[in-house]
mmCIF file of the C-alpha atoms, coordinates in Angstrom:
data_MODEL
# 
_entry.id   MODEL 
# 
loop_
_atom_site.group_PDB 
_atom_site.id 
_atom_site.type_symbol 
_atom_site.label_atom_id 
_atom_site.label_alt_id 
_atom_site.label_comp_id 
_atom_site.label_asym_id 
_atom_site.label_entity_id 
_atom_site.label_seq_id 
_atom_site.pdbx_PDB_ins_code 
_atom_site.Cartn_x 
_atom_site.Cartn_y 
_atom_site.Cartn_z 
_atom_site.occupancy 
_atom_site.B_iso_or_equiv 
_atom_site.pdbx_formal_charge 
_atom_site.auth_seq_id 
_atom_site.auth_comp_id 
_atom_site.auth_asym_id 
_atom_site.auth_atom_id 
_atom_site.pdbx_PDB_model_num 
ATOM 1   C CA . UNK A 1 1   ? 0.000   0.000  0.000  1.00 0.00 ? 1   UNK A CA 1 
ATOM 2   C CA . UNK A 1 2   ? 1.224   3.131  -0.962 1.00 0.00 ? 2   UNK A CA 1 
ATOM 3   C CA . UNK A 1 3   ? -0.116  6.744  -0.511 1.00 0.00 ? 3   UNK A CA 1 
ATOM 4   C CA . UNK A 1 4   ? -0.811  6.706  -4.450 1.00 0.00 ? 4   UNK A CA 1 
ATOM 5   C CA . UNK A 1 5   ? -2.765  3.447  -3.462 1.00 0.00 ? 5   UNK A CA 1 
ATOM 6   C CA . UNK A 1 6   ? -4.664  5.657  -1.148 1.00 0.00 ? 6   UNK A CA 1 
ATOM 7   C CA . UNK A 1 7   ? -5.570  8.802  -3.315 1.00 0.00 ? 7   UNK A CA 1 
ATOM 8   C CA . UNK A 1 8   ? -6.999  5.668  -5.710 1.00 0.00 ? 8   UNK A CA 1 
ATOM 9   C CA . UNK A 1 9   ? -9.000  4.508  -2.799 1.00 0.00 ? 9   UNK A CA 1 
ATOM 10  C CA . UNK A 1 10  ? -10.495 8.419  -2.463 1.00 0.00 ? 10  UNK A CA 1 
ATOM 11  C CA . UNK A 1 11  ? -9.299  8.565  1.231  1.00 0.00 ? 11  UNK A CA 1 
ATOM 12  C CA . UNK A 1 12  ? -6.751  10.983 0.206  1.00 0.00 ? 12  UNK A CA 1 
ATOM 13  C CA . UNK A 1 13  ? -6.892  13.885 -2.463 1.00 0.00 ? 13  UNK A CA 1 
ATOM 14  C CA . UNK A 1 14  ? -3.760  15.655 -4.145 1.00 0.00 ? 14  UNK A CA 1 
ATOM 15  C CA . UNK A 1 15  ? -2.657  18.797 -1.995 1.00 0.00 ? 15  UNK A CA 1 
ATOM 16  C CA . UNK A 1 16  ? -0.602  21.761 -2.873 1.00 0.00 ? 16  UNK A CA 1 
ATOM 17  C CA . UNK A 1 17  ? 1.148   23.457 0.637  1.00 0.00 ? 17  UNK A CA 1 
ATOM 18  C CA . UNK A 1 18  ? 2.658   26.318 0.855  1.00 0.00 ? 18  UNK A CA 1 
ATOM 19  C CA . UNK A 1 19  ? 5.708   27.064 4.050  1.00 0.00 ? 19  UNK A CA 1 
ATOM 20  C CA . UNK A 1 20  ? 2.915   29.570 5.499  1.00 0.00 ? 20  UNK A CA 1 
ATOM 21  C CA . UNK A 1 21  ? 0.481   26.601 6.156  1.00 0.00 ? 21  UNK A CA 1 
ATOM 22  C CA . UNK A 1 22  ? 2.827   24.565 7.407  1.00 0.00 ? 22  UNK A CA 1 
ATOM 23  C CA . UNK A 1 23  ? 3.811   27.650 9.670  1.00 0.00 ? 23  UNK A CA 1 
ATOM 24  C CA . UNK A 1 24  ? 0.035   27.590 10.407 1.00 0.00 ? 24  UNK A CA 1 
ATOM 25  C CA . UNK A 1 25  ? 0.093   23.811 11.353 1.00 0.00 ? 25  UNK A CA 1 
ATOM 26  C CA . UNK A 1 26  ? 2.983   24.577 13.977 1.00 0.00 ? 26  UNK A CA 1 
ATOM 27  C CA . UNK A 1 27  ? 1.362   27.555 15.421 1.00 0.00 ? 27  UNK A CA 1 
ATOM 28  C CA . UNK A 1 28  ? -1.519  24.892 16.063 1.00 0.00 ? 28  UNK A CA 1 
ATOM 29  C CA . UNK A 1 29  ? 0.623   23.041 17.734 1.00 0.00 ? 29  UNK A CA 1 
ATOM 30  C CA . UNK A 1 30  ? 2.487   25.444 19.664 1.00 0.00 ? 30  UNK A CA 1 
ATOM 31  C CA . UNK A 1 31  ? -0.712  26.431 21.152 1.00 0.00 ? 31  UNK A CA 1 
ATOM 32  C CA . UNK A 1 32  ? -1.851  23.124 21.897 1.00 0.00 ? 32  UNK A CA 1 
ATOM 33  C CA . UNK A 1 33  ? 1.128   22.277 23.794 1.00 0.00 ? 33  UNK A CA 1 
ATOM 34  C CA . UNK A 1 34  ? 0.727   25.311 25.350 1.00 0.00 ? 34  UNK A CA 1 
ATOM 35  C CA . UNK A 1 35  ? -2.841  24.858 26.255 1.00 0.00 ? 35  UNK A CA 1 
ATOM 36  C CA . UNK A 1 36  ? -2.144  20.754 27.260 1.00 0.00 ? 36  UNK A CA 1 
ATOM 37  C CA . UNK A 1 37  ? 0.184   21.814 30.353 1.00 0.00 ? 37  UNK A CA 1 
ATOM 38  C CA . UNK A 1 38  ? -2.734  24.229 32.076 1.00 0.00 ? 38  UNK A CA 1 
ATOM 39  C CA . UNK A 1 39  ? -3.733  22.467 35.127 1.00 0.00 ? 39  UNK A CA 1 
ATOM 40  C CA . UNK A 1 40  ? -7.167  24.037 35.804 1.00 0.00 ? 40  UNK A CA 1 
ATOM 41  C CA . UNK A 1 41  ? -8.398  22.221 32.602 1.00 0.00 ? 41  UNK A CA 1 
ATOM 42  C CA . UNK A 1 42  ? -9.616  18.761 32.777 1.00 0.00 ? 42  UNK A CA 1 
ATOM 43  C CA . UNK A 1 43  ? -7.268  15.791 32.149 1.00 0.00 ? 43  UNK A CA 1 
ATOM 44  C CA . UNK A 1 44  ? -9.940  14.475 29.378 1.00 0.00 ? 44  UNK A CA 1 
ATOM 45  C CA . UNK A 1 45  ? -9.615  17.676 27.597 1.00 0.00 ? 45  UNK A CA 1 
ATOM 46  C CA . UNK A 1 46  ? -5.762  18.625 28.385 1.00 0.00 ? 46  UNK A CA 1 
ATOM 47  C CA . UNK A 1 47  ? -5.048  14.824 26.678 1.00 0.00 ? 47  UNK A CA 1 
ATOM 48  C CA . UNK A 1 48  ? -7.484  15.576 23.822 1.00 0.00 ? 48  UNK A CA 1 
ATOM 49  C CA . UNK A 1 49  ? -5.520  18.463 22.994 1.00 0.00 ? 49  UNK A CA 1 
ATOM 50  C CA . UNK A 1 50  ? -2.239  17.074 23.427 1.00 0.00 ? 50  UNK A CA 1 
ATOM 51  C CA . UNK A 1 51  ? -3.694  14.482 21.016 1.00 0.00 ? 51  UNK A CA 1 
ATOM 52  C CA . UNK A 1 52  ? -4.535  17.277 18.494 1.00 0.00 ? 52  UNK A CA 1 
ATOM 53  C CA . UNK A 1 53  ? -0.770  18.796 18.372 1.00 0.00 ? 53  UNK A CA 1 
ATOM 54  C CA . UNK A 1 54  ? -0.075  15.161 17.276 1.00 0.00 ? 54  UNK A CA 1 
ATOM 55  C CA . UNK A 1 55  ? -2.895  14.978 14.971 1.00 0.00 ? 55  UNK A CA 1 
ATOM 56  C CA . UNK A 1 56  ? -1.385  17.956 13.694 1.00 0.00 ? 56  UNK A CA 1 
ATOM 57  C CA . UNK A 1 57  ? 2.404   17.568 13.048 1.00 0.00 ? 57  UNK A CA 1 
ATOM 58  C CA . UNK A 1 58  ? 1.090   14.089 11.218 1.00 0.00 ? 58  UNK A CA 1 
ATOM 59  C CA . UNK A 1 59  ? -1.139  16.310 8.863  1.00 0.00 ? 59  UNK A CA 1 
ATOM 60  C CA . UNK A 1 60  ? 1.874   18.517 8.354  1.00 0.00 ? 60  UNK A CA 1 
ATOM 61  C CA . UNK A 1 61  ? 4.059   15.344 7.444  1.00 0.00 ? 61  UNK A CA 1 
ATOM 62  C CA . UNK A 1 62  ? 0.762   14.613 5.034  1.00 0.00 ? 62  UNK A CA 1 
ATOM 63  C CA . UNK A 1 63  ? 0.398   17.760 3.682  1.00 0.00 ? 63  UNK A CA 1 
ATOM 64  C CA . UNK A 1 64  ? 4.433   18.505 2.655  1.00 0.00 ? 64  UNK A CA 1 
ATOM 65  C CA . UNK A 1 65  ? 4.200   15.290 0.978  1.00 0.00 ? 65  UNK A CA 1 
ATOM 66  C CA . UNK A 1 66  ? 1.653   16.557 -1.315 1.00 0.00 ? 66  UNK A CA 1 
ATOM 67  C CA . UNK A 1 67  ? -1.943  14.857 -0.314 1.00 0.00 ? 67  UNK A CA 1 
ATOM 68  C CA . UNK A 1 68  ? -4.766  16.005 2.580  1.00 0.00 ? 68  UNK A CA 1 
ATOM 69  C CA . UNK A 1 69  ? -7.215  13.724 3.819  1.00 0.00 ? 69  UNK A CA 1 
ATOM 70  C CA . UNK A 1 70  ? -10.650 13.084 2.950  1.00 0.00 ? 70  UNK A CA 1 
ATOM 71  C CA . UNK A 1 71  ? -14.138 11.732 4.058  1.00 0.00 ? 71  UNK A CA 1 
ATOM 72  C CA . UNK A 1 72  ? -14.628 9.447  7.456  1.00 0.00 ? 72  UNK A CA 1 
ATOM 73  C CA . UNK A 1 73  ? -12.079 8.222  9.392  1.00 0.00 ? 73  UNK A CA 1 
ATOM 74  C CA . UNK A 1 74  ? -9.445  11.193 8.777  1.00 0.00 ? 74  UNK A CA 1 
ATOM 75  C CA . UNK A 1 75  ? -8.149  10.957 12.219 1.00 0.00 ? 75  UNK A CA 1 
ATOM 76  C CA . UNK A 1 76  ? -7.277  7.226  11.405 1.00 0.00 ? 76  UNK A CA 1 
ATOM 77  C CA . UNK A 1 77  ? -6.125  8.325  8.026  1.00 0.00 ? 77  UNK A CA 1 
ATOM 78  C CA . UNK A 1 78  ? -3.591  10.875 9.264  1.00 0.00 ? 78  UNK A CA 1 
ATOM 79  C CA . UNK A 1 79  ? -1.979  9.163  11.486 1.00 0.00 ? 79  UNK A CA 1 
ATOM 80  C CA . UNK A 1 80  ? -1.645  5.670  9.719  1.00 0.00 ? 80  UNK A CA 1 
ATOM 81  C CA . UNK A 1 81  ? -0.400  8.202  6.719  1.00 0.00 ? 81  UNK A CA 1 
ATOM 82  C CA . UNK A 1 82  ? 3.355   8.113  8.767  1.00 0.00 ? 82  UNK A CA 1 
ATOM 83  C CA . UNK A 1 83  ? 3.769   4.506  7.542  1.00 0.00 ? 83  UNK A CA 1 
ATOM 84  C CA . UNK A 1 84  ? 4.651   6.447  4.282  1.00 0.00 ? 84  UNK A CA 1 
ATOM 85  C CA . UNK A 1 85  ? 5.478   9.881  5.471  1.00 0.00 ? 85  UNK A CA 1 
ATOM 86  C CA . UNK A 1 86  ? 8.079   9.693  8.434  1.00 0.00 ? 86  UNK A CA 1 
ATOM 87  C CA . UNK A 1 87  ? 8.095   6.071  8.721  1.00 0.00 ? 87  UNK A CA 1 
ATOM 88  C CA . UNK A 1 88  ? 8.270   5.923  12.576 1.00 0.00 ? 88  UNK A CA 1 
ATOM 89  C CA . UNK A 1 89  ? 8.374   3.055  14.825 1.00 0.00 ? 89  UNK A CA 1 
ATOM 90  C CA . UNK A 1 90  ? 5.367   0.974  14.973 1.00 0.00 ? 90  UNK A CA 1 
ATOM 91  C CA . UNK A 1 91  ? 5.578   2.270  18.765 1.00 0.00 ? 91  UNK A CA 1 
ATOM 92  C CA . UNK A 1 92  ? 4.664   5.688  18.122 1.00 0.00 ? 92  UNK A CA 1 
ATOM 93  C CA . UNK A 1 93  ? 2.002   5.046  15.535 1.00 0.00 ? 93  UNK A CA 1 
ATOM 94  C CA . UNK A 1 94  ? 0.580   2.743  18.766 1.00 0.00 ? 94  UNK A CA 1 
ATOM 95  C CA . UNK A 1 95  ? 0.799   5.753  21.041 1.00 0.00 ? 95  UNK A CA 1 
ATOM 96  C CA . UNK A 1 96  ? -0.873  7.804  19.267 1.00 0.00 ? 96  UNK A CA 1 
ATOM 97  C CA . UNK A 1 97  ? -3.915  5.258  18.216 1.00 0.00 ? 97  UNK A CA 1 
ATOM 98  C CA . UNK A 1 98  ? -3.946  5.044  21.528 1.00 0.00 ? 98  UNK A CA 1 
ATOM 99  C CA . UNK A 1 99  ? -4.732  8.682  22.258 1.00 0.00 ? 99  UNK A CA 1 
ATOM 100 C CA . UNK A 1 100 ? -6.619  8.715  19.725 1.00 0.00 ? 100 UNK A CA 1 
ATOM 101 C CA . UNK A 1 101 ? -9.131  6.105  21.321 1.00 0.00 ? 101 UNK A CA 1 
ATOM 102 C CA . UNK A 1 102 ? -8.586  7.567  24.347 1.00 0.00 ? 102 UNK A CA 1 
ATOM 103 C CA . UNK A 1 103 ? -9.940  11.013 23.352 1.00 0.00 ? 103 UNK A CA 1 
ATOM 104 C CA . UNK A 1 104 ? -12.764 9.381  21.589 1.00 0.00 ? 104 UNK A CA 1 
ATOM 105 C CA . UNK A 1 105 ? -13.408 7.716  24.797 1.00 0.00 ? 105 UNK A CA 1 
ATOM 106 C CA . UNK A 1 106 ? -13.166 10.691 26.986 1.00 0.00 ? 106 UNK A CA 1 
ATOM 107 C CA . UNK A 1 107 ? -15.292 13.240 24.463 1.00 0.00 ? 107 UNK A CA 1 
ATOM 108 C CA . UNK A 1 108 ? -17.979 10.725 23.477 1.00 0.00 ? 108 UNK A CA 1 
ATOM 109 C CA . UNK A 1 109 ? -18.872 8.053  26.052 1.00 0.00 ? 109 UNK A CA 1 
ATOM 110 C CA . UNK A 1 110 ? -17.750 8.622  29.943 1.00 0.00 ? 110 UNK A CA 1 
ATOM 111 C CA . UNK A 1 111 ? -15.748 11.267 31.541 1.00 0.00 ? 111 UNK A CA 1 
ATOM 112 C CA . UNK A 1 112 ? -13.292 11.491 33.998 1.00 0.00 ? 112 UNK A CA 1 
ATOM 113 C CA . UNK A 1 113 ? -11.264 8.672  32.761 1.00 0.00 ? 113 UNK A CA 1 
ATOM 114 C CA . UNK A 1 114 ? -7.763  10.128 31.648 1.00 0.00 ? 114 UNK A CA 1 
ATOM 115 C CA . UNK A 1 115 ? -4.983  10.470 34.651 1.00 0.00 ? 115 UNK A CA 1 
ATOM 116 C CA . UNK A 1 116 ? -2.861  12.886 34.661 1.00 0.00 ? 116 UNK A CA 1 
ATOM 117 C CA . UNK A 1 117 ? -0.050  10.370 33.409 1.00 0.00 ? 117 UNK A CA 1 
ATOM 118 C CA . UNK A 1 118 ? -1.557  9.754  30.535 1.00 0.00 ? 118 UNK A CA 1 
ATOM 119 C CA . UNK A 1 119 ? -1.542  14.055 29.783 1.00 0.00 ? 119 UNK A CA 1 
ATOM 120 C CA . UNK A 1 120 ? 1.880   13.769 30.404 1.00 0.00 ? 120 UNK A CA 1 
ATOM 121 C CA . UNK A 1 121 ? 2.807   10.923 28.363 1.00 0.00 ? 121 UNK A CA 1 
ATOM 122 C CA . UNK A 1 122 ? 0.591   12.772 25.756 1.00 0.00 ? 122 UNK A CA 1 
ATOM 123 C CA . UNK A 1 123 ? 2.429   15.717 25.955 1.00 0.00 ? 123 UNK A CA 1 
ATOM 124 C CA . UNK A 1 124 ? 5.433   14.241 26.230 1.00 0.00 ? 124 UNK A CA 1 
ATOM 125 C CA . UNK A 1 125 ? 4.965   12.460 22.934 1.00 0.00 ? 125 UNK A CA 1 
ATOM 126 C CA . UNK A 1 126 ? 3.425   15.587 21.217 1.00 0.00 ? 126 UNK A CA 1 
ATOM 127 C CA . UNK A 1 127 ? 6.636   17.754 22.173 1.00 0.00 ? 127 UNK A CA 1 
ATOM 128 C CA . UNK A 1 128 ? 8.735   15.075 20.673 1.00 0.00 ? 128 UNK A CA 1 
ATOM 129 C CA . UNK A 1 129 ? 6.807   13.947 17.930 1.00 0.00 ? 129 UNK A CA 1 
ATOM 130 C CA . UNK A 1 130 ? 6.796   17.955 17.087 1.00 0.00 ? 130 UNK A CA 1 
ATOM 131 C CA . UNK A 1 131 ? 10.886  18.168 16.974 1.00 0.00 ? 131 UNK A CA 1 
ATOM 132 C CA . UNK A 1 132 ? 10.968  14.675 14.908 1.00 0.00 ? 132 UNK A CA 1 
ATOM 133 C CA . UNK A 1 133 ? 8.171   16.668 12.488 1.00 0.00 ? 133 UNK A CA 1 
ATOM 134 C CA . UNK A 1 134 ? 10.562  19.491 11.947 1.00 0.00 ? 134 UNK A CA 1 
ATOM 135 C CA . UNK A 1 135 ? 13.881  17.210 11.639 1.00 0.00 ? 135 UNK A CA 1 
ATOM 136 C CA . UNK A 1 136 ? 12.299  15.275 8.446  1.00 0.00 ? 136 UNK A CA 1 
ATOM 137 C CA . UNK A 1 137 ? 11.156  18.303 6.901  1.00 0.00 ? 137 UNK A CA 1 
ATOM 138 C CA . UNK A 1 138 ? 14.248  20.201 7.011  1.00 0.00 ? 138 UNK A CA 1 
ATOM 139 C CA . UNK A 1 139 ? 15.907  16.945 5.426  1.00 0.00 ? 139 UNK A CA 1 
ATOM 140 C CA . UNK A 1 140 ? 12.995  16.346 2.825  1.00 0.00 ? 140 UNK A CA 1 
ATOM 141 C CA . UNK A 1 141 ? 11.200  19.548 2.403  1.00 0.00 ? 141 UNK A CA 1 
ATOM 142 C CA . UNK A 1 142 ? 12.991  22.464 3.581  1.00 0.00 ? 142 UNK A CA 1 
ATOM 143 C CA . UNK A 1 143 ? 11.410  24.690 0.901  1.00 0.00 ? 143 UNK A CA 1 
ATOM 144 C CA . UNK A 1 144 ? 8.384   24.373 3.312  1.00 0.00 ? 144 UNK A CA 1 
ATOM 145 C CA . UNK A 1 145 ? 10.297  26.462 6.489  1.00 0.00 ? 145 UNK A CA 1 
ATOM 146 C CA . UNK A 1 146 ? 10.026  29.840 7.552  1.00 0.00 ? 146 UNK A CA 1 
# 
């Protein structure tokens, strides 16, 4: 399976960036990280948007490589996307299904259910995740940096 596979599959459609939307993306997740590490905010919601500044970096990775996501299951799409993007360890595509689930968990069906282990660990991985992000595109699209 490639990407190619995917835009043939209409889960993906052709996408032209720019380095100011990918500027855009990181602001995003600047502010996420920002907004994961305030205490007075819920752990549910401080994981969900330490999950977002993940969900984030992997659309930048998607979008510099020239496609966007489309219809259902985008979440899913994005991040399975770094199989062919960044090609990360199987243990951080995990981690962040894991979130993922986690967030749907916590916005959908019950709250109260994230500790405040699992926001750190979710940070954690976002701030890292976020520095990896910016390695691979200065080695494969640098064009795309402020």
């Amino acid at each position: 399976m490639t990407l190619e596979n995917w835009l043939a599959n209409n889960w993906l459609k052709k996408h032209q960036t720019s380095a100011k939307e990918i500027s855009d993306l990181f602001t995003v997740v600047d502010r996420d990280l920002k907004d994961a590490g305030v205490d007075a905010i819920s752990p549910d919601t401080r994981l969900g948007i330490a999950y977002n500044a993940c969900l984030q970096c992997a659309a930048v990775a998607l979008h510099a490589s020239g496609y966007r996501p489309v219809g259902q299951s985008h979440h899913e799409r994005i991040i399975e996307s770094l199989r062919y993007t960044l090609n990360p360890s199987d243990d951080l595509i995990r981690q962040l299904q894991r979130f993922r689930n986690k967030r749907i968990k916590s916005v959908y069906d019950r709250a109260g259910t994230t500790s405040e282990q699992e926001v750190k660990e979710a940070i954690e991985l976002a701030q890292k995740f976020r520095e990896m992000v910016k390695e691979w595109l200065a080695q494969n699209h640098s064009d795309l940096i402020n």
